[in-house]
C-alpha positions in Angstrom: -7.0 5.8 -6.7 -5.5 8.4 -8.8 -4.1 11.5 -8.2 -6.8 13.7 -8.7 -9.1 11.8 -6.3 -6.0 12.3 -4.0 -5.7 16.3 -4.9 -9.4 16.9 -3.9 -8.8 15.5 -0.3 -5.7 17.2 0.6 -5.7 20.0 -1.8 -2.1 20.5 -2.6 0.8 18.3 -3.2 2.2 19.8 -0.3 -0.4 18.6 2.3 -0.1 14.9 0.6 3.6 15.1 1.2 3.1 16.0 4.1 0.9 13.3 6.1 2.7 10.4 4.0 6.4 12.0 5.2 7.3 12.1 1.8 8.8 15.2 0.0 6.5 17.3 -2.3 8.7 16.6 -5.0 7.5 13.1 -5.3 4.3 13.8 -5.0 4.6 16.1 -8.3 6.2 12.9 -9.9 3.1 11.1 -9.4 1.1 13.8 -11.8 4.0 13.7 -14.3 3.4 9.8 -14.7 0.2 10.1 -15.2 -1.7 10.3 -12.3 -0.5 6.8 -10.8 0.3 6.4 -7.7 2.7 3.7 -6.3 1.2 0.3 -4.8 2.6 1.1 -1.0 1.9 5.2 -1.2 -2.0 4.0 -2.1 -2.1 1.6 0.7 -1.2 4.2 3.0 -3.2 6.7 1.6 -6.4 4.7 2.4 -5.2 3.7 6.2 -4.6 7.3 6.7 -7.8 8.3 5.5 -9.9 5.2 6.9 -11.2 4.5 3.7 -12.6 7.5 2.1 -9.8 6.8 -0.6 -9.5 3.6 -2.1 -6.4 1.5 -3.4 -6.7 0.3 -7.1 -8.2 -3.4 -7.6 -4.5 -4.8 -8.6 -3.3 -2.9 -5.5 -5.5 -5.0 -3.5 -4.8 -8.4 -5.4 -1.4 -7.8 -5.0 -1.8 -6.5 -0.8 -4.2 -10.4 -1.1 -1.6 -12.9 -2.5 1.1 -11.6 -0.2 -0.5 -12.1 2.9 -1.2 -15.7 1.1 2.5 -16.1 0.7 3.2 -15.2 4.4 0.5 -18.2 5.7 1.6 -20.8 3.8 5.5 -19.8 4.9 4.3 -19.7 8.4 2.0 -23.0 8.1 5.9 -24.8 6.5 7.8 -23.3 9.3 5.2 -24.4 12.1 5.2 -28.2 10.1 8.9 -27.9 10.1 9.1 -27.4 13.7 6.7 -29.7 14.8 8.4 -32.4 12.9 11.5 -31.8 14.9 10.0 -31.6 18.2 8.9 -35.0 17.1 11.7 -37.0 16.3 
């Protein structure tokens, strides 16, 4: 996702800004760095619009390996507990 795609959809920076609850002003930064948009802003970009607008692959990887990180922290923390109860 890039922010042309992003400027098609809404049309102005203003609209974007707008349904993210962000200020226009960062949206204009995302053109000035050259059309990238941050990892969270794309992930909530392509909730709001159900799809129609796509988070970048590494975007995805990244959204992936995180919620790997979170089960095996909650698989230690359930074998943690259960070793407890045990004893």
């Amino acid at each position: 996702m890039n922010y042309d795609d992003v400027i098609a959809l809404y049309k102005t920076q203003a609209k974007i800004a707008q349904a993210l609850g962000i200020s226009q002003t960062t949206v204009s930064l995302w053109r000035v760095n050259g059309g990238r948009i941050p990892r969270f802003q794309q992930l909530r970009l392509a909730s709001l619009n159900r799809g129609v607008l796509k988070p970048d692959d590494d975007v995805l990887e990244l959204r992936a390996l995180r919620a790997q990180a979170r089960a095996r922290a909650r698989r230690r923390k359930q074998a943690a507990a259960a070793a407890v109860t045990s004893e």
